[in-house]
C-alpha positions in Angstrom: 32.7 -7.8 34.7 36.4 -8.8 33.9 37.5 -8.5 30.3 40.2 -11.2 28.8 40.7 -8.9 25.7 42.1 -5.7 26.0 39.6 -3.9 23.1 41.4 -2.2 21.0 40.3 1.2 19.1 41.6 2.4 16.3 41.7 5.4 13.8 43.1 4.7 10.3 40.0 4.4 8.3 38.9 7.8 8.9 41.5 9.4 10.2 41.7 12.8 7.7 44.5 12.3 5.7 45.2 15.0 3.1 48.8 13.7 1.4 46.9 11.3 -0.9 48.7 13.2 -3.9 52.0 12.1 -2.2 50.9 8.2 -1.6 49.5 8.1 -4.6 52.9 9.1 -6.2 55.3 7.5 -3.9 52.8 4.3 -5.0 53.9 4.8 -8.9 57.1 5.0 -7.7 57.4 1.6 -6.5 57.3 -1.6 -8.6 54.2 -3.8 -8.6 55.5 -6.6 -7.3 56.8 -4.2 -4.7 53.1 -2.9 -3.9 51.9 -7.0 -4.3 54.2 -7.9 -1.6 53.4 -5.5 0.9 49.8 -6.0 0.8 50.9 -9.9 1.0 53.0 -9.1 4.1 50.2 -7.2 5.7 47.4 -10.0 5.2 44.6 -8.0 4.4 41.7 -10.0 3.6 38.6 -8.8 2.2 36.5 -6.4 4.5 33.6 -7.4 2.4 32.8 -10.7 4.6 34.4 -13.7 2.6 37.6 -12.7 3.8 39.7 -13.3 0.5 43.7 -12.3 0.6 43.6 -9.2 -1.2 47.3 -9.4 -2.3 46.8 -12.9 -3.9 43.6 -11.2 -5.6 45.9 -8.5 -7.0 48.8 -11.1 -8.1 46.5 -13.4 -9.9 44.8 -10.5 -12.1 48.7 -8.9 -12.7 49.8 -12.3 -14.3 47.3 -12.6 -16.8 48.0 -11.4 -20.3 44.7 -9.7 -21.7 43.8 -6.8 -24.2 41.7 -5.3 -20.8 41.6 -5.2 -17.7 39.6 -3.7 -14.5 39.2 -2.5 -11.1 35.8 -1.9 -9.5 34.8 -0.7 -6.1 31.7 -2.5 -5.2 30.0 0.0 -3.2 26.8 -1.6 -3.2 26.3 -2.0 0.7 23.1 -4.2 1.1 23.7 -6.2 4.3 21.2 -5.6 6.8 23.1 -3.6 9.8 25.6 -2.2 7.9 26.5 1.3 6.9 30.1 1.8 7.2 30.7 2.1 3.5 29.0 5.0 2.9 30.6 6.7 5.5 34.0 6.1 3.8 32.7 7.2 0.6 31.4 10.4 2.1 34.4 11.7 4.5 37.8 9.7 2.9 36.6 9.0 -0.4 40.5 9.6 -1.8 41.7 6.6 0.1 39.4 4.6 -2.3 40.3 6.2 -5.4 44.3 6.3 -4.3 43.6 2.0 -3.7 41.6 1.7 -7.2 44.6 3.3 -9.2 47.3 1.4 -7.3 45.6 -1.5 -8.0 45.4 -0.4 -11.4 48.7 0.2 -11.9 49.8 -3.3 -10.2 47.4 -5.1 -12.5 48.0 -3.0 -15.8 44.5 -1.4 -16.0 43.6 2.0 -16.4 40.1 2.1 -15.8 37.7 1.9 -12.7 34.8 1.7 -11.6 32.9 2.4 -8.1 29.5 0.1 -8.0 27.0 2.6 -6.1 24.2 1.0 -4.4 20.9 2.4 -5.5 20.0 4.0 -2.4 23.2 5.9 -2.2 22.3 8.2 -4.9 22.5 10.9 -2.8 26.7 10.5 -2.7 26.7 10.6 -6.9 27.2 14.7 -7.0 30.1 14.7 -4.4 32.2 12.1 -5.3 31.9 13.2 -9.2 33.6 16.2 -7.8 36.4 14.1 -5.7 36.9 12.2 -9.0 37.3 14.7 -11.2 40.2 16.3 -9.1 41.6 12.9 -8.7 41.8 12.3 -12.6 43.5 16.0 -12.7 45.6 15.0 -10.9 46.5 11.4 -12.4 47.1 13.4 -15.6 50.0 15.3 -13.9 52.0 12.6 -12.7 51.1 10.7 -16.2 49.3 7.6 -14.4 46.2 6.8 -17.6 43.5 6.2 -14.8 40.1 6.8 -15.0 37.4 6.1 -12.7 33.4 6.1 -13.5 30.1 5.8 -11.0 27.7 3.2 -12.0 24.6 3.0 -10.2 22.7 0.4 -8.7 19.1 -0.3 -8.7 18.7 -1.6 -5.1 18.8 -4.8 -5.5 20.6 -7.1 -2.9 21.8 -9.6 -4.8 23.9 -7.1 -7.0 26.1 -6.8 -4.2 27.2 -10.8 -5.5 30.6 -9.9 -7.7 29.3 -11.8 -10.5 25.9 -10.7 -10.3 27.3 -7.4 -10.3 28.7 -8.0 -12.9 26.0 -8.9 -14.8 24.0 -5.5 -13.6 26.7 -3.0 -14.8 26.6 -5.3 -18.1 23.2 -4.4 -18.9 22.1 -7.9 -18.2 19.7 -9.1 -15.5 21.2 -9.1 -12.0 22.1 -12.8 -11.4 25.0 -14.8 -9.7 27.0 -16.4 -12.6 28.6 -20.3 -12.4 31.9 -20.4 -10.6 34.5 -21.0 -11.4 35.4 -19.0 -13.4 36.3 -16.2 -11.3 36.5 -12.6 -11.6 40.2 -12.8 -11.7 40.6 -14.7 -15.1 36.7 -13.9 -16.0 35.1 -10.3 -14.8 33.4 -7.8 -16.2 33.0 -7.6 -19.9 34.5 -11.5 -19.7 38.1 -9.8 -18.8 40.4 -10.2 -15.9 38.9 -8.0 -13.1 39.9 -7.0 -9.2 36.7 -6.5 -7.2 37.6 -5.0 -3.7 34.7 -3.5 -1.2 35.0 0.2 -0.2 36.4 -1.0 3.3 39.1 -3.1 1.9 40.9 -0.7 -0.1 40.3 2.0 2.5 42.7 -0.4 4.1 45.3 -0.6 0.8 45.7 3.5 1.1 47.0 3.0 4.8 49.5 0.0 4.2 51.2 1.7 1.6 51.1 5.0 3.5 52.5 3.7 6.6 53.8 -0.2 5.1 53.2 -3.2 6.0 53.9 -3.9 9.7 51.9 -1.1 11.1 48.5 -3.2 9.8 50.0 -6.7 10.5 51.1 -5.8 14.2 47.4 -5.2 15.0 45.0 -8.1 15.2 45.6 -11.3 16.1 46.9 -14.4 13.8 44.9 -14.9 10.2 43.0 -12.0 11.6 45.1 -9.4 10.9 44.4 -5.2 11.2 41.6 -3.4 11.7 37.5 -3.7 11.0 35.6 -1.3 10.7 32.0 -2.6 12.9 28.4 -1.2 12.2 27.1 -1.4 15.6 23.0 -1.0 16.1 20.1 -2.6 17.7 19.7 -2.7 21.7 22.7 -0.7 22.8 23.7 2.5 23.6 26.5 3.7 21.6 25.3 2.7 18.2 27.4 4.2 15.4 30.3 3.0 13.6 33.5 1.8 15.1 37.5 0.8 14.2 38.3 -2.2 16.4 41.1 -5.0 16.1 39.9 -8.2 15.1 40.2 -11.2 17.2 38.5 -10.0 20.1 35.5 -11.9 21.6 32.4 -11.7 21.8 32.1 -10.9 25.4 34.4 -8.2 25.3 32.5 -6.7 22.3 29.2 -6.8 24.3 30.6 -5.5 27.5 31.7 -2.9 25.6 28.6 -2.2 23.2 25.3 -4.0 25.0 23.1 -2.6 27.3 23.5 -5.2 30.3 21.1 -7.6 28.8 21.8 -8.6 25.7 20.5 -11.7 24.8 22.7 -12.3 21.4 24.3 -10.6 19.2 24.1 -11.4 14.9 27.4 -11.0 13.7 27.0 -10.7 10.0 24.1 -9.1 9.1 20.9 -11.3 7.8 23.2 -13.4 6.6 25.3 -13.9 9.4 25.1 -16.0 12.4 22.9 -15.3 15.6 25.3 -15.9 18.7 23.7 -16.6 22.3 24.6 -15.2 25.7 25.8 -18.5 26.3 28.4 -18.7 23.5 29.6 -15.1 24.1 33.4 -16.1 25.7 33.9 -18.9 23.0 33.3 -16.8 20.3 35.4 -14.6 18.5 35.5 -12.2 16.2 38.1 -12.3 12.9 39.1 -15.6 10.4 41.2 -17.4 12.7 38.9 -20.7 12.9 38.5 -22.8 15.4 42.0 -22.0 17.1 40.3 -20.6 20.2 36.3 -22.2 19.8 34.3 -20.6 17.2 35.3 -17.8 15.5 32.8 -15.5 12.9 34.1 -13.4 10.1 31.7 -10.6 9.4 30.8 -8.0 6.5 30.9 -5.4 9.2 27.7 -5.6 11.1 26.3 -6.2 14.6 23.5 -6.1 15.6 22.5 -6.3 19.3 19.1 -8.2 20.8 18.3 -7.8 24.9 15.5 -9.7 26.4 12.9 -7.9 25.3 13.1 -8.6 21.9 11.2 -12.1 20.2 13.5 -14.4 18.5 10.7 -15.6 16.0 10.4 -12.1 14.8 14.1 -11.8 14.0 14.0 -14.6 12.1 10.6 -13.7 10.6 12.3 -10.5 9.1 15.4 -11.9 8.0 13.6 -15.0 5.7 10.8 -12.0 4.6 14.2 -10.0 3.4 15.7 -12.9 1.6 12.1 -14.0 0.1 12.3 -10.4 -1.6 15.8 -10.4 -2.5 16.0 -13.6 -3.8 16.7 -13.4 -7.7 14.9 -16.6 -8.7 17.1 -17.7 -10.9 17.8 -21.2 -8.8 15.2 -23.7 -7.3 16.4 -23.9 -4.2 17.0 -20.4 -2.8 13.6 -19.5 -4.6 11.5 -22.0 -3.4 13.3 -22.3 -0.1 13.1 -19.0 1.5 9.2 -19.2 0.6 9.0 -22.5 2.3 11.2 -21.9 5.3 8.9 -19.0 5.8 5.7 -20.6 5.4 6.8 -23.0 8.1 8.1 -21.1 10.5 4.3 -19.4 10.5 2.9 -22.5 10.5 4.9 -24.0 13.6 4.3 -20.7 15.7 -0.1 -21.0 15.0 0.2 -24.1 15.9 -0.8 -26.1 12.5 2.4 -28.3 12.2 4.4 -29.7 15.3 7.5 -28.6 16.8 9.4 -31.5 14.7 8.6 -29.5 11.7 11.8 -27.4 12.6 13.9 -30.3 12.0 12.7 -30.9 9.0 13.3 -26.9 8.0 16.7 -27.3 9.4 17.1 -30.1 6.9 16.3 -28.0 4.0 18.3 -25.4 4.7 21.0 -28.2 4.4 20.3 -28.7 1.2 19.9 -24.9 0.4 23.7 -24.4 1.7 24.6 -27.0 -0.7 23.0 -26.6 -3.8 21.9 -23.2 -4.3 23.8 -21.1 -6.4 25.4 -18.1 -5.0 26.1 -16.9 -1.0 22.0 -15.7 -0.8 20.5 -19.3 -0.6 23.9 -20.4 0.7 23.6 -18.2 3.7 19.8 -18.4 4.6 21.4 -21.9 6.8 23.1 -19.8 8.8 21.1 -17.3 10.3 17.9 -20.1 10.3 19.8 -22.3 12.3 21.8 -20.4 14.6 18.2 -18.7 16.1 16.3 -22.3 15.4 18.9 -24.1 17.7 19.4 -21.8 20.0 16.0 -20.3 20.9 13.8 -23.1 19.9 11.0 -22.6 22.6 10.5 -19.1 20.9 10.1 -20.5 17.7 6.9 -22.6 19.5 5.4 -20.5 21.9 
């Protein structure tokens, strides 16, 4: 099988760096507006899924006058399919911390915090260690910067900024109203820079090796590096360092097992991509400049032939039915009801048209529930409801 896209590897992420004591104090050295515009240069967006410039994030927080400010890690890596983050926390965890106190210097904060999902309790111990050398270190180049753990309780919606928010605030885990936005209105009500593990992973190598070196790889709006969580039917599962913009068919002749069936780029609340649609699809934020194009958290998860479409979906509205907070009508009653129907369409008790009429709720679920949970449900529903109907019947 011919490849169009030439699929790139890389090795930043993880590559073993031990000079972080000199980036971190060549960083200082340099103004913040300096250290804004090259992460603006670069065009880092958000490894986290949403995809948000990460300099404009930065240069919105740095303008605001207020008595506190701060920088949190969120850590709290819930998606279905993925597992990169812990990986960085556990062999680089220095490229996080040298990001969290460039961004604190940049934004005039001098404390942090790392977010810790619930069910990575098990890295607490070791990075304590990592941080405590880190903050010896801040002391001797005079850099006030502290950084603190809080734990999750494994709950998915935490991993929401605002509902995060919320959790490390003592409060119940639930998405607040936007706007306001972290930026203006974080944690504690104060101006606050949210970045996922990934994405400052990223920060420590532009302002190792500048600007250019990320925005050369990539293509255009999608530029740089992802780090993918590759599992399901396929043979080299693990994680991987690839260039975004490639397609999907490249990606699964390089990852599938000869018969993959579709791929769901995403996670749970990602999109389910058909054989079919493999070639028009890409990977990265660049729209609909070359067909369809998916941004993703960092997983991918691969189906073949022998897996049932139904079931897929089953899980996935079982997952969000748990992890739904409640707090809004739609997304509570929703997932319950998209569930409920799905079931009911398979035994036979309500007709194939049902579907259309699920599809239609999830409509309304995109646009009126609350945060990205109910928002999302649409996608993953309909992608597998459109595309593999008949398995949704028989």
């Amino acid at each position: 099988m011919a490849t169009t896209y030439q699929l790139k590897r890389a090795d930043f992420v993880f590559k073993n760096e031990n000079d972080w004591e000199q980036v971190l104090s060549s960083i200082i050295r340099r103004s913040p507006q300096e250290l804004i515009n090259e992460l603006i240069s670069s065009e880092l967006k958000g490894r986290g899924g949403a995809g948000f410039p990460t300099g404009l994030k930065w240069k919105i927080t740095s303008e605001l006058k207020a008595d506190k400010k701060y920088v949190i890690c969120n850590a709290d890596e819930g998606e279905p399919g993925t597992f990169k983050d812990r990986e960085i926390l556990q062999r680089v965890p220095y490229k996080v911390l040298t990001a969290m106190a460039a961004c604190g210097y940049v934004i005039g904060s001098n404390e942090g915090y790392i977010y810790l999902r619930g069910e990575y309790k098990f890295l607490e111990p070791e990075l304590l260690k990592v941080i405590d050398e880190f903050e010896y270190f801040c002391k001797e180049i005079n850099l006030d910067f502290k950084v603190k753990i809080f734990m999750g309780s494994g709950a998915y919606i935490c991993g929401e900024e605002t509902a995060l928010f919320e959790s490390m605030e003592g409060k119940r885990g639930e998405p607040r109203n936007k706007p306001p936005y972290p930026s203006t209105f974080g944690y504690m009500g104060k101006p606050t820079v949210i970045n996922n593990v990934e994405t400052l992973a990223h920060a420590f190598t532009i302002f190792k090796y500048g600007a250019k070196k990320f925005y050369d790889l990539g293509v255009q709006y999608s530029r740089g590096t992802k780090l993918f969580s590759v599992s399901g039917d396929t043979p080299k599962p693990g994680i991987y360092e690839l260039e975004l913009g490639m397609s999907l068919q490249d990606f699964v002749y390089e990852f599938g097992d000869g018969d993959t069936k579709a791929v769901q780029v995403g996670g749970a609340s990602g999109f389910l991509v058909p054989r079919k649609k493999f070639a028009d699809t890409a990977i990265g934020y660049q729209g609909k400049l070359t067909g369809i194009s998916l941004p993703t958290g960092g997983s991918m998860m691969l189906f073949n032939s022998s897996r049932s479409m139904f079931n897929v979906l089953d899980n996935y509205l079982e997952f969000f039915r748990e992890e739904s907070c409640g707090q809004c009508t739609p997304c509570r009653v929703g997932c319950q009801q998209l569930l409920i129907g799905i079931k009911a369409v398979k035994r036979g008790e309500r007709p194939a048209t049902y579907l259309d009429k699920l599809l239609r709720l999830t409509e309304t679920m995109q646009y009126t529930a609350k945060c990205g949970l109910g928002q999302s449900v649409a996608n993953s529903f309909s992608s597998i409801v459109e595309n593999f109907r008949e398995e949704m019947i028989y």
